[in-house]
mmCIF file of the N, C-alpha and C atoms, coordinates in Angstrom:
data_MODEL
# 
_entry.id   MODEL 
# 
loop_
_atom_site.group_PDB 
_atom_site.id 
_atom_site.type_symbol 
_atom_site.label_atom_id 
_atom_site.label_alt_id 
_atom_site.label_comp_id 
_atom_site.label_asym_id 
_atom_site.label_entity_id 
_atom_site.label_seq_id 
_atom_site.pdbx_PDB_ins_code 
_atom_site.Cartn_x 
_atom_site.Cartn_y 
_atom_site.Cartn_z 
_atom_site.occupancy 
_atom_site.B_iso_or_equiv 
_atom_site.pdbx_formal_charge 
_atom_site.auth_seq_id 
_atom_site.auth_comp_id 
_atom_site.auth_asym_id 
_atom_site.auth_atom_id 
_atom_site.pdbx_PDB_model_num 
ATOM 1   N N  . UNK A 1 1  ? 75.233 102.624 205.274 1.00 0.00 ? 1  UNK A N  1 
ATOM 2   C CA . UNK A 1 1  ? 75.149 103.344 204.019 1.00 0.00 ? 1  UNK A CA 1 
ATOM 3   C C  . UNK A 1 1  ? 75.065 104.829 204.332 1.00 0.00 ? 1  UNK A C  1 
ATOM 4   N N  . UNK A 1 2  ? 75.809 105.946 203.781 1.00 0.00 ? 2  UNK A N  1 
ATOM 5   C CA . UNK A 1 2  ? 75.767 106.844 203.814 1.00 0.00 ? 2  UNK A CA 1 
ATOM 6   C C  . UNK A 1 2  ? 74.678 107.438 203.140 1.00 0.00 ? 2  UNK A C  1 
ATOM 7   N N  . UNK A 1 3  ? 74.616 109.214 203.481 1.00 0.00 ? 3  UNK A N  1 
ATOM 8   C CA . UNK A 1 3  ? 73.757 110.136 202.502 1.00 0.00 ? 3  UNK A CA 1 
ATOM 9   C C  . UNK A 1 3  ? 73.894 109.743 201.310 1.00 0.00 ? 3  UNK A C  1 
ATOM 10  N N  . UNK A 1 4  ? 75.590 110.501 201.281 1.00 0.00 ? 4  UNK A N  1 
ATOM 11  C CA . UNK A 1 4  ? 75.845 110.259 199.366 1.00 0.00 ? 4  UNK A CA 1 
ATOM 12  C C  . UNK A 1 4  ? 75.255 109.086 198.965 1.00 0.00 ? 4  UNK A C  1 
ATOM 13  N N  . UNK A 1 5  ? 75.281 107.715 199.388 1.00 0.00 ? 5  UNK A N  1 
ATOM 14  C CA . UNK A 1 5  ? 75.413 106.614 198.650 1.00 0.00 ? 5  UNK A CA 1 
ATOM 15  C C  . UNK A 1 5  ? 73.729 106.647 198.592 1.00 0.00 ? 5  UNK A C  1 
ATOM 16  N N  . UNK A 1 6  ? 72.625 107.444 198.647 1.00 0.00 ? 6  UNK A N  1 
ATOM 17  C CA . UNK A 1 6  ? 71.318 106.803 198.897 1.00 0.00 ? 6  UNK A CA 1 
ATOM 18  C C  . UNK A 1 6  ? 70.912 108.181 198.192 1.00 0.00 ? 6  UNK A C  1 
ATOM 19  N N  . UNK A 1 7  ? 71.821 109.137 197.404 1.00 0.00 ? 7  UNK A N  1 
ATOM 20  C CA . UNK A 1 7  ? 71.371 110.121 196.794 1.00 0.00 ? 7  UNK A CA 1 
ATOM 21  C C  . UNK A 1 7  ? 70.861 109.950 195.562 1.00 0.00 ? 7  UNK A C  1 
ATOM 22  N N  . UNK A 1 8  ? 69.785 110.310 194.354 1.00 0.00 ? 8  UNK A N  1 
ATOM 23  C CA . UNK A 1 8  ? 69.573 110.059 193.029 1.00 0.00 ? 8  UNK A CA 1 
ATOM 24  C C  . UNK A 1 8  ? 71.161 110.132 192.144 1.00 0.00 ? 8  UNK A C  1 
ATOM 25  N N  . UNK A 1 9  ? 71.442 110.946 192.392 1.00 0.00 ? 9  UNK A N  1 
ATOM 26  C CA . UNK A 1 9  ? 72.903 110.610 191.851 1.00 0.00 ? 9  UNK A CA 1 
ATOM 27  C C  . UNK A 1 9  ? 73.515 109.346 191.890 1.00 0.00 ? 9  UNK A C  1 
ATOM 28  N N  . UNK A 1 10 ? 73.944 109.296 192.952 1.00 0.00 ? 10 UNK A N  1 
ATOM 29  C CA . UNK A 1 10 ? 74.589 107.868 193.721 1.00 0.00 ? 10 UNK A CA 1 
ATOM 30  C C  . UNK A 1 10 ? 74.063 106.503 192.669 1.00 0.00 ? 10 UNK A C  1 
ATOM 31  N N  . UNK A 1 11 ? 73.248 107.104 192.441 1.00 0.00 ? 11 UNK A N  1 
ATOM 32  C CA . UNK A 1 11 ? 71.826 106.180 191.657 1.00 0.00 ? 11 UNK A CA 1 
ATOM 33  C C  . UNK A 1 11 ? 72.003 105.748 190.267 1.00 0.00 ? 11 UNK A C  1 
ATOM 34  N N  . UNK A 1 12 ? 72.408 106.795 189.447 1.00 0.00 ? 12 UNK A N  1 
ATOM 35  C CA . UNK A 1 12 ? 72.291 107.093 188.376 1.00 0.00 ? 12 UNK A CA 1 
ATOM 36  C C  . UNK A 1 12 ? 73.915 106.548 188.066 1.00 0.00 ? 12 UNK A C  1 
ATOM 37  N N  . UNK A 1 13 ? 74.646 107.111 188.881 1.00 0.00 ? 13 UNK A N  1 
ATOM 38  C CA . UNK A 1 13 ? 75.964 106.286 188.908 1.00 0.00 ? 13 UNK A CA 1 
ATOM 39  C C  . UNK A 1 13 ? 76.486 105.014 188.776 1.00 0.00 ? 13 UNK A C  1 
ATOM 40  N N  . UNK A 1 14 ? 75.541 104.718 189.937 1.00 0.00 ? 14 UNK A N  1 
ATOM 41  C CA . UNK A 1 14 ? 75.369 103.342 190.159 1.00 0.00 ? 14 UNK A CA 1 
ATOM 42  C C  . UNK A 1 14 ? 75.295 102.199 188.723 1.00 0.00 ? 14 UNK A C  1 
ATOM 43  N N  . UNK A 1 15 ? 73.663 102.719 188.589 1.00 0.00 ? 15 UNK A N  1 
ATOM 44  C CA . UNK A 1 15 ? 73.103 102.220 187.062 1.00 0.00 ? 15 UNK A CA 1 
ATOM 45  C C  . UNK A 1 15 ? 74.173 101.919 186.158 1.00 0.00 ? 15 UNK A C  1 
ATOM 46  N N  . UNK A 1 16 ? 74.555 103.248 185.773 1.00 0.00 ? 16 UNK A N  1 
ATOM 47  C CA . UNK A 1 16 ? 75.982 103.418 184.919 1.00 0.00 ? 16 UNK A CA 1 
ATOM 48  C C  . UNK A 1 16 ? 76.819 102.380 184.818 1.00 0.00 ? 16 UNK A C  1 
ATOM 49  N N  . UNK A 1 17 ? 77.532 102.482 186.241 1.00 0.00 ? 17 UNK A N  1 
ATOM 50  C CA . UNK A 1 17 ? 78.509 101.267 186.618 1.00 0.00 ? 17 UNK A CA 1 
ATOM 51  C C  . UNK A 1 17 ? 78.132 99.610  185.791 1.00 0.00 ? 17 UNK A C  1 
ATOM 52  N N  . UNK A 1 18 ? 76.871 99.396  186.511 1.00 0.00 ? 18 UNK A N  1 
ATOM 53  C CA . UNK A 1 18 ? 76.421 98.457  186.040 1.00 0.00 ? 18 UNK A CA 1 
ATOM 54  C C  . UNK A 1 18 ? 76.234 98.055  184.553 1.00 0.00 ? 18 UNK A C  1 
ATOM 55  N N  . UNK A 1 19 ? 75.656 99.191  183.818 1.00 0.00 ? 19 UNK A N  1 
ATOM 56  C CA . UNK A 1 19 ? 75.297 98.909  182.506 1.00 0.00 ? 19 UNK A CA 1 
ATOM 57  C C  . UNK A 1 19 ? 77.295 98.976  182.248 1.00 0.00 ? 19 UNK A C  1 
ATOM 58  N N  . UNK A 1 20 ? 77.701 99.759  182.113 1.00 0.00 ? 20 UNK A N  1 
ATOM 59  C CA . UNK A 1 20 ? 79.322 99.055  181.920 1.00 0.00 ? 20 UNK A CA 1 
ATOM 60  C C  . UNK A 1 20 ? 79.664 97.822  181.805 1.00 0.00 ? 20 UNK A C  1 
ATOM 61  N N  . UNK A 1 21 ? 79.521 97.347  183.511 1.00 0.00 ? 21 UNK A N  1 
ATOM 62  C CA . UNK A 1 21 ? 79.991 95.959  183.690 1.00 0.00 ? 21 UNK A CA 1 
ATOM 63  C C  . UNK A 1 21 ? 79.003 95.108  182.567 1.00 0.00 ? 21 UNK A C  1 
ATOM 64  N N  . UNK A 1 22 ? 77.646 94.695  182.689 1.00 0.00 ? 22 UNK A N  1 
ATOM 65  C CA . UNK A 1 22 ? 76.929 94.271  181.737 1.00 0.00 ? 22 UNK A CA 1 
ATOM 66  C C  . UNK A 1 22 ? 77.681 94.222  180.350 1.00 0.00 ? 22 UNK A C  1 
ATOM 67  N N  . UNK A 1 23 ? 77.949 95.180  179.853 1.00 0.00 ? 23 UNK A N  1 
ATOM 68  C CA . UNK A 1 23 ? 78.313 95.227  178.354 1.00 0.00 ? 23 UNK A CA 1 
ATOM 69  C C  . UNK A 1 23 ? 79.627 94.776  178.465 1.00 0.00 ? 23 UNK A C  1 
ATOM 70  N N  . UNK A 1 24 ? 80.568 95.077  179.475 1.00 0.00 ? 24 UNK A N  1 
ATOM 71  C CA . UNK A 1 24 ? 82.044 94.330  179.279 1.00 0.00 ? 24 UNK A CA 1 
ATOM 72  C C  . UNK A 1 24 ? 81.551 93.066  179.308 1.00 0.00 ? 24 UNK A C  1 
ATOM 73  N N  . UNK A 1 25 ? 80.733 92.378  179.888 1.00 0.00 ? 25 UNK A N  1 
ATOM 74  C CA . UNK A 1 25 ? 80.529 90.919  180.329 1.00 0.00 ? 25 UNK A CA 1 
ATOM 75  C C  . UNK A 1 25 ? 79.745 90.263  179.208 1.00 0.00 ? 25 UNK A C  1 
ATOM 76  N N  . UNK A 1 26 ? 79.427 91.055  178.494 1.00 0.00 ? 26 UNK A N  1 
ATOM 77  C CA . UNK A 1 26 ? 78.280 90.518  177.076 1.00 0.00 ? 26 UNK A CA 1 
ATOM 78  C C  . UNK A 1 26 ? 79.515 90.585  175.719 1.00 0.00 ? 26 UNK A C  1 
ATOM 79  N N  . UNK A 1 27 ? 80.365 91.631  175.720 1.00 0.00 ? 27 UNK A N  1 
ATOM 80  C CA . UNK A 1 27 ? 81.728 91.484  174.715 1.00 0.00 ? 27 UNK A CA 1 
ATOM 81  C C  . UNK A 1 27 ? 82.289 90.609  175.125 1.00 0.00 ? 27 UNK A C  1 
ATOM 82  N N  . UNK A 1 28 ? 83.017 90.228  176.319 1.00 0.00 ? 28 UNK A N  1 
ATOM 83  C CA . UNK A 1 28 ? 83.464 89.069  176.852 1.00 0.00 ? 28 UNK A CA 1 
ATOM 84  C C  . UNK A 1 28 ? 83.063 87.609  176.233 1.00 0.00 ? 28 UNK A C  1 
ATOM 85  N N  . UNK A 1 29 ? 82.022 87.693  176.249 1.00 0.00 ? 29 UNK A N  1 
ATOM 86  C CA . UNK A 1 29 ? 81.605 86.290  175.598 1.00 0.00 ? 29 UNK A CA 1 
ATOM 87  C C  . UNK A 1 29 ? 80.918 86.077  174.641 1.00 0.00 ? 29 UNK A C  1 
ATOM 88  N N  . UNK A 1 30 ? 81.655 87.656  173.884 1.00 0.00 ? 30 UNK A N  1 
ATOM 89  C CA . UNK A 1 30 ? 81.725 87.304  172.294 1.00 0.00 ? 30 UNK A CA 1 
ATOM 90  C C  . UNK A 1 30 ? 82.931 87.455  171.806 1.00 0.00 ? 30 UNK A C  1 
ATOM 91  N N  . UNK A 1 31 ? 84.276 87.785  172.217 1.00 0.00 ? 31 UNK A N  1 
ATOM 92  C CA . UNK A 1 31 ? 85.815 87.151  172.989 1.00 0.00 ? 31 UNK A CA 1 
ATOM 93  C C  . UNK A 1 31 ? 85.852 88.800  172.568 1.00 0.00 ? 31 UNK A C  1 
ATOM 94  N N  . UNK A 1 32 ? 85.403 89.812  172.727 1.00 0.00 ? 32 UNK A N  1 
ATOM 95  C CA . UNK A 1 32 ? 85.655 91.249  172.454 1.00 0.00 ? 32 UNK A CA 1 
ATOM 96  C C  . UNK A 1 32 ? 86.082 91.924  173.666 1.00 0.00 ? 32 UNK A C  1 
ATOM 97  N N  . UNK A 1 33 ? 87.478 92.802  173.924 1.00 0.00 ? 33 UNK A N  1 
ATOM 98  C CA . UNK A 1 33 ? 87.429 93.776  175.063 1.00 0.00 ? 33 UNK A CA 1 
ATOM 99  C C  . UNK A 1 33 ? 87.631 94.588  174.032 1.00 0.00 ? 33 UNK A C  1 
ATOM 100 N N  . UNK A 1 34 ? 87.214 96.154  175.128 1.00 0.00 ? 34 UNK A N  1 
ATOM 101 C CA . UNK A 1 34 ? 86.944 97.323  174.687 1.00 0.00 ? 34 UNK A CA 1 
ATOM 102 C C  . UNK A 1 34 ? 88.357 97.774  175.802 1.00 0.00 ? 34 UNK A C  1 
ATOM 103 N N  . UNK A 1 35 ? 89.136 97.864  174.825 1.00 0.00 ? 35 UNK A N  1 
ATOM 104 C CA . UNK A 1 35 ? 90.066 98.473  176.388 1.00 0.00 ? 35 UNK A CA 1 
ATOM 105 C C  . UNK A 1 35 ? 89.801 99.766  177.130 1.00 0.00 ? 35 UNK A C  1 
ATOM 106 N N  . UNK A 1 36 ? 89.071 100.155 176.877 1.00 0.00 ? 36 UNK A N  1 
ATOM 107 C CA . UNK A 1 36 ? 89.122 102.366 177.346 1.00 0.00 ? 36 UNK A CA 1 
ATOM 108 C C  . UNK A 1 36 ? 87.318 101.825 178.123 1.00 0.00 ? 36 UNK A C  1 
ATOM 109 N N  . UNK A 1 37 ? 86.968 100.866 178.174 1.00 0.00 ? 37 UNK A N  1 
ATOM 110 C CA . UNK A 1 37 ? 85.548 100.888 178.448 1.00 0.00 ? 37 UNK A CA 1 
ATOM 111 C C  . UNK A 1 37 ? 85.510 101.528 179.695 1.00 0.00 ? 37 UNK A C  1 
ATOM 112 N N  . UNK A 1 38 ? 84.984 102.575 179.848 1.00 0.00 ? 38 UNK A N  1 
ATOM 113 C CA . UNK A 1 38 ? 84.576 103.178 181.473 1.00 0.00 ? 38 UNK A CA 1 
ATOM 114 C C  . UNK A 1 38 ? 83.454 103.807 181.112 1.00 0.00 ? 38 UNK A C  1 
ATOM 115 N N  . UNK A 1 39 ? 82.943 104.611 182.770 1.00 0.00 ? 39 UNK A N  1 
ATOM 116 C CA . UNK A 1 39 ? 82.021 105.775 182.400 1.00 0.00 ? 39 UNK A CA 1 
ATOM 117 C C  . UNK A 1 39 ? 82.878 106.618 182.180 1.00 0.00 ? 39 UNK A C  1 
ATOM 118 N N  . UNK A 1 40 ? 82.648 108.020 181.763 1.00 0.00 ? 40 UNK A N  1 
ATOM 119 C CA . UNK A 1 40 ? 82.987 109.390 181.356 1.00 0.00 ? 40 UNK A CA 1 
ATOM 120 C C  . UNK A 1 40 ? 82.825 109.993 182.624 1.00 0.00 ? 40 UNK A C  1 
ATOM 121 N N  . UNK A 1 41 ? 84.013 110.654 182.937 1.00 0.00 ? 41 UNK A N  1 
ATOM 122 C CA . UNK A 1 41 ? 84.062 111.283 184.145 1.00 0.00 ? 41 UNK A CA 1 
ATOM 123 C C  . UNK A 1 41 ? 83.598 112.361 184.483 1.00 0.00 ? 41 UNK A C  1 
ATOM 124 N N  . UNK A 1 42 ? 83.438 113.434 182.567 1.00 0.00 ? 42 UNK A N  1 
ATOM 125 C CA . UNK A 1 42 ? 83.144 114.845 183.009 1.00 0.00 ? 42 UNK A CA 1 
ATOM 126 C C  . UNK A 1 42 ? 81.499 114.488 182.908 1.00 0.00 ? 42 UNK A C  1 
ATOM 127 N N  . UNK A 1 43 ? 80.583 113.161 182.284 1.00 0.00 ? 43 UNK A N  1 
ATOM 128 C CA . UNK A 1 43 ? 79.525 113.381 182.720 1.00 0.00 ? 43 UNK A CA 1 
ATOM 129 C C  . UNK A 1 43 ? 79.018 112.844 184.047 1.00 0.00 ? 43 UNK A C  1 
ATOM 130 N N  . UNK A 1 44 ? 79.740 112.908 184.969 1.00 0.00 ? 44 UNK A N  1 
ATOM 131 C CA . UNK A 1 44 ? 79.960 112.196 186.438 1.00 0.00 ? 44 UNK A CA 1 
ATOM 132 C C  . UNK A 1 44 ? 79.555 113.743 187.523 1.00 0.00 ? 44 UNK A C  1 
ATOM 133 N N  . UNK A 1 45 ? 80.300 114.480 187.117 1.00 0.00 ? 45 UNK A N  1 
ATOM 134 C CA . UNK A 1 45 ? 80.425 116.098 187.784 1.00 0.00 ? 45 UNK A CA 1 
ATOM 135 C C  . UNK A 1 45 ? 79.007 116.838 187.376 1.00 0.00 ? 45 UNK A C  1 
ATOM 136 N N  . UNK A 1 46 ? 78.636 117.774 188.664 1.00 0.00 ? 46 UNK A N  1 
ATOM 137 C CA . UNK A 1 46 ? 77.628 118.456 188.573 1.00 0.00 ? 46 UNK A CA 1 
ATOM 138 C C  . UNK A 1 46 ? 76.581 118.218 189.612 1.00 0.00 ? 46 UNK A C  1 
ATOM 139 N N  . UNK A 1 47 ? 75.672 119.022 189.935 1.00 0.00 ? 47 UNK A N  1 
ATOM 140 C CA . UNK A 1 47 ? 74.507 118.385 191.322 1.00 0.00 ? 47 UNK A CA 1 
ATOM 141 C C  . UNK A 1 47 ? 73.175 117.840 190.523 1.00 0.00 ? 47 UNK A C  1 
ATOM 142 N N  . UNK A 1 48 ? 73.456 117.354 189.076 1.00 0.00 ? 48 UNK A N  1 
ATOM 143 C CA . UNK A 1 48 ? 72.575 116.730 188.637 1.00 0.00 ? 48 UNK A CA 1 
ATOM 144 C C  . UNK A 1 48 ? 73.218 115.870 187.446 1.00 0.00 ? 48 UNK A C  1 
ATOM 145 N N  . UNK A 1 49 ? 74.522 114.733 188.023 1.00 0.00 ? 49 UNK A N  1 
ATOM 146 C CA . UNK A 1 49 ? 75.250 113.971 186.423 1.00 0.00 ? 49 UNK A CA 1 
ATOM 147 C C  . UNK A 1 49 ? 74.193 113.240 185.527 1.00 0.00 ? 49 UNK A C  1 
ATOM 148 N N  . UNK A 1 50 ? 74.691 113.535 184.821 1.00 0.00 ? 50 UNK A N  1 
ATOM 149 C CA . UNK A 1 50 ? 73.981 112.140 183.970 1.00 0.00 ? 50 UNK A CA 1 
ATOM 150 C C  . UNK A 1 50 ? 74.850 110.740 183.361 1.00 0.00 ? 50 UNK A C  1 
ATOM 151 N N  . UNK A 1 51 ? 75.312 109.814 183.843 1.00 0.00 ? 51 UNK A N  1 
ATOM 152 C CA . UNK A 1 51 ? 76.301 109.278 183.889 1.00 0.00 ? 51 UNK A CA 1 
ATOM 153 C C  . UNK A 1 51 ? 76.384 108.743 182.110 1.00 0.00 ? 51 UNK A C  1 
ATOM 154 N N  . UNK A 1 52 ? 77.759 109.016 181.421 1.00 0.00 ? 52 UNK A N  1 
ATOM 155 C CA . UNK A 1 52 ? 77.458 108.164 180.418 1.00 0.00 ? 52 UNK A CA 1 
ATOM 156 C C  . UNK A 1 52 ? 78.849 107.056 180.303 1.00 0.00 ? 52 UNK A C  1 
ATOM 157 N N  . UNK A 1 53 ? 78.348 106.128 179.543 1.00 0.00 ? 53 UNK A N  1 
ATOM 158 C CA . UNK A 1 53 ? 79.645 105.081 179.569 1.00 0.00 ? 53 UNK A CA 1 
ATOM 159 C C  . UNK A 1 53 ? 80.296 104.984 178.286 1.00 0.00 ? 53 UNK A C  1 
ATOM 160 N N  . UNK A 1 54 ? 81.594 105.243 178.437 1.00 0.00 ? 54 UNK A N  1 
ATOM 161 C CA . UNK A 1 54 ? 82.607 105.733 177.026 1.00 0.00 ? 54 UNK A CA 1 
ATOM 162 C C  . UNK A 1 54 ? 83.228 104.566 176.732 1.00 0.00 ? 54 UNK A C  1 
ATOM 163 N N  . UNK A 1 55 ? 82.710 103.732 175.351 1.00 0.00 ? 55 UNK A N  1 
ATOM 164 C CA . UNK A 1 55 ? 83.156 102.967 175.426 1.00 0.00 ? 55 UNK A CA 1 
ATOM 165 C C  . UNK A 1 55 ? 84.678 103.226 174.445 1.00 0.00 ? 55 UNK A C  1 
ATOM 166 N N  . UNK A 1 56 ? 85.116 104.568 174.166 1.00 0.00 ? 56 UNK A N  1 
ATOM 167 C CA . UNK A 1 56 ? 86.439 104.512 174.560 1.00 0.00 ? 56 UNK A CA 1 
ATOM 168 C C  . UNK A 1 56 ? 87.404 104.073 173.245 1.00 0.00 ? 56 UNK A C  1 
ATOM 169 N N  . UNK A 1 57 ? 88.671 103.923 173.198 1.00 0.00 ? 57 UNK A N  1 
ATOM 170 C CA . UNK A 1 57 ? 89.057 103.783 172.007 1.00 0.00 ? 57 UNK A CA 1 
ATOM 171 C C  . UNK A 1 57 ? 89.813 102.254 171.825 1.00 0.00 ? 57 UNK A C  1 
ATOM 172 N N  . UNK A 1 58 ? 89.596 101.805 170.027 1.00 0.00 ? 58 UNK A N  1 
ATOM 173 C CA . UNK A 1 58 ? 89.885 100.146 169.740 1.00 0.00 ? 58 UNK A CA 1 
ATOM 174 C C  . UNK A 1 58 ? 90.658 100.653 168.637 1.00 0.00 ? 58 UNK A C  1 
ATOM 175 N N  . UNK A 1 59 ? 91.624 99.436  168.380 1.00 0.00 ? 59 UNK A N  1 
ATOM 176 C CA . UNK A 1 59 ? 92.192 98.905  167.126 1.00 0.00 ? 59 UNK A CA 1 
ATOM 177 C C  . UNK A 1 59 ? 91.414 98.877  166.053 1.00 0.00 ? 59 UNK A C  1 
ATOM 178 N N  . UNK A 1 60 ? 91.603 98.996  164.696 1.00 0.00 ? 60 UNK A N  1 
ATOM 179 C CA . UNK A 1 60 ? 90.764 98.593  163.738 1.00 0.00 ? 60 UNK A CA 1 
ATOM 180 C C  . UNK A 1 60 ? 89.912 97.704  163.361 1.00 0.00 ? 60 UNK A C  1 
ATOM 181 N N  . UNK A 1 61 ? 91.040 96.562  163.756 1.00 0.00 ? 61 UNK A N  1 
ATOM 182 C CA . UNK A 1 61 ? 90.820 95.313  163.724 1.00 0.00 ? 61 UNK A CA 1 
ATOM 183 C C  . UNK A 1 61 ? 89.360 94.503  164.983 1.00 0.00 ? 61 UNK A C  1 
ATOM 184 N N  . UNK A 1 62 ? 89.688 95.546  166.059 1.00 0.00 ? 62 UNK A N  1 
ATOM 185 C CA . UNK A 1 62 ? 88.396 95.326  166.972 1.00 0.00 ? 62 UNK A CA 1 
ATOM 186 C C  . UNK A 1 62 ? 87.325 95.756  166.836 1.00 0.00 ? 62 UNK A C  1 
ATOM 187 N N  . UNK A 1 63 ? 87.426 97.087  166.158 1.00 0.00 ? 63 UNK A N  1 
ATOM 188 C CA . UNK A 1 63 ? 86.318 97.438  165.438 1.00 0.00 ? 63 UNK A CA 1 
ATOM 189 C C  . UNK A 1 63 ? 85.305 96.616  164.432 1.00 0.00 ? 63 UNK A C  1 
ATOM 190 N N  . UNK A 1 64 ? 86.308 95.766  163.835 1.00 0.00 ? 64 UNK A N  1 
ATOM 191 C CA . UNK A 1 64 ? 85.689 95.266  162.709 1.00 0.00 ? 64 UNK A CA 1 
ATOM 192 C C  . UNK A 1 64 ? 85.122 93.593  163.345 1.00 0.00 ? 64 UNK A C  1 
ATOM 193 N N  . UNK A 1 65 ? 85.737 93.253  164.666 1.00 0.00 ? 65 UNK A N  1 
ATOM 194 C CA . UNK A 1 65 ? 85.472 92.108  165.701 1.00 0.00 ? 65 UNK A CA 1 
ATOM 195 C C  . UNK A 1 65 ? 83.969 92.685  165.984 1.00 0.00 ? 65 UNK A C  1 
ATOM 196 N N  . UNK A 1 66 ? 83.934 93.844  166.747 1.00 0.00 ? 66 UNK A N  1 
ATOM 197 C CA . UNK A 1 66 ? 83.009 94.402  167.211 1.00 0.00 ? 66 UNK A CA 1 
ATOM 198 C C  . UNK A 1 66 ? 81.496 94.663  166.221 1.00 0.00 ? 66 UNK A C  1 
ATOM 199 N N  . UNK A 1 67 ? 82.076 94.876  165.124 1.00 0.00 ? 67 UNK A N  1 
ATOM 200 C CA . UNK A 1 67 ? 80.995 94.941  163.866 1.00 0.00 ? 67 UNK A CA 1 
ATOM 201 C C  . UNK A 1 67 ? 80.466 93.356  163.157 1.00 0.00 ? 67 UNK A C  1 
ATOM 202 N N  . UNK A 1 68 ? 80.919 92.888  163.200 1.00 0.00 ? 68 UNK A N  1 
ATOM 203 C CA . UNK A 1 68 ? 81.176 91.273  163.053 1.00 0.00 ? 68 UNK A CA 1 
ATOM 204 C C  . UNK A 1 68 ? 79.957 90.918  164.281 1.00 0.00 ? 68 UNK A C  1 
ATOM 205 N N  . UNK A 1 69 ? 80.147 90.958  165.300 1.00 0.00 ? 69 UNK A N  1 
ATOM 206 C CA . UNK A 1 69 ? 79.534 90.372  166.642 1.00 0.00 ? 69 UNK A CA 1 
ATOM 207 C C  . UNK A 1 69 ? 78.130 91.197  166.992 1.00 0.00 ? 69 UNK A C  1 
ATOM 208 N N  . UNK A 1 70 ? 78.109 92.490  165.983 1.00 0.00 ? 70 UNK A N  1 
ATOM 209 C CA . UNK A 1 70 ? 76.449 93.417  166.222 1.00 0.00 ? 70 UNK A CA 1 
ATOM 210 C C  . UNK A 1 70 ? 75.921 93.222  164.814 1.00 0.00 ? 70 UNK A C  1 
ATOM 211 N N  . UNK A 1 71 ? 76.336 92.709  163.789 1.00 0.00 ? 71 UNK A N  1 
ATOM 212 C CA . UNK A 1 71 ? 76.121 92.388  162.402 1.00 0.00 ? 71 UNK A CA 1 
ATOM 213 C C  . UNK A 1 71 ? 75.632 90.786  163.071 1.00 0.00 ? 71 UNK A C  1 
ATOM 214 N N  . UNK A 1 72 ? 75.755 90.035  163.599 1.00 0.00 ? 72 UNK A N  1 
ATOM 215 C CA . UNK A 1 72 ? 75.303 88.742  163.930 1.00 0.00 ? 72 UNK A CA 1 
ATOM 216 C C  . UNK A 1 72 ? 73.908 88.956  164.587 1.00 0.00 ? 72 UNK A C  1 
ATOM 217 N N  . UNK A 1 73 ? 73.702 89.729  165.419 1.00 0.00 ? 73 UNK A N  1 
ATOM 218 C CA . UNK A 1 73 ? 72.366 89.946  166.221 1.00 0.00 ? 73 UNK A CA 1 
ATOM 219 C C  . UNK A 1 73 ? 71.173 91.381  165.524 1.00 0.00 ? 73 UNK A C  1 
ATOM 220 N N  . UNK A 1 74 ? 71.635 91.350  164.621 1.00 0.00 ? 74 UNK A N  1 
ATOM 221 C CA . UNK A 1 74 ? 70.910 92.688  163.884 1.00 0.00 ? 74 UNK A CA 1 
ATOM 222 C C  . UNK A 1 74 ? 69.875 91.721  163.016 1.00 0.00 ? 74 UNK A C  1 
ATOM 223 N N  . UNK A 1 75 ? 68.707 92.133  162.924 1.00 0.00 ? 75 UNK A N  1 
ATOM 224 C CA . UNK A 1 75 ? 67.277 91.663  162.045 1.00 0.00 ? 75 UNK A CA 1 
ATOM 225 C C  . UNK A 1 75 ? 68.180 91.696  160.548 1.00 0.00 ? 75 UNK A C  1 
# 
């Protein structure tokens, strides 16, 4: 393992990544993709990122999949 990879950054990146994958894998098996789902690259840059994850742009129609599937788990 390198420096970089053991830096707070590296870290925060990391996290990122993960919470991504997580949420593609939780739409997944509510039959939802987000096609544009990534992190954001320009909040990636800097000697302190803060990583955020863009979930990017949908069809209407997924939108309304997507609202459908957070309207099911809402109080």
């Amino acid at each position: 393992m390198g420096l970089a990879e053991r830096t707070p950054a590296a870290g925060r990146i990391r996290e990122a990544e993960q919470a991504r994958d997580e949420l593609r894998a939780a739409l997944k098996g509510a039959g939802i993709t987000l096609p544009s789902l990534a992190l954001d690259g320009v909040s990636l840059v800097g000697d302190f990122p803060r990583p955020l994850v863009d979930l990017g742009r949908c069809t209407p129609q997924l939108a309304r999949q997507l609202a459908q599937a957070v309207g099911k788990c809402a109080p």
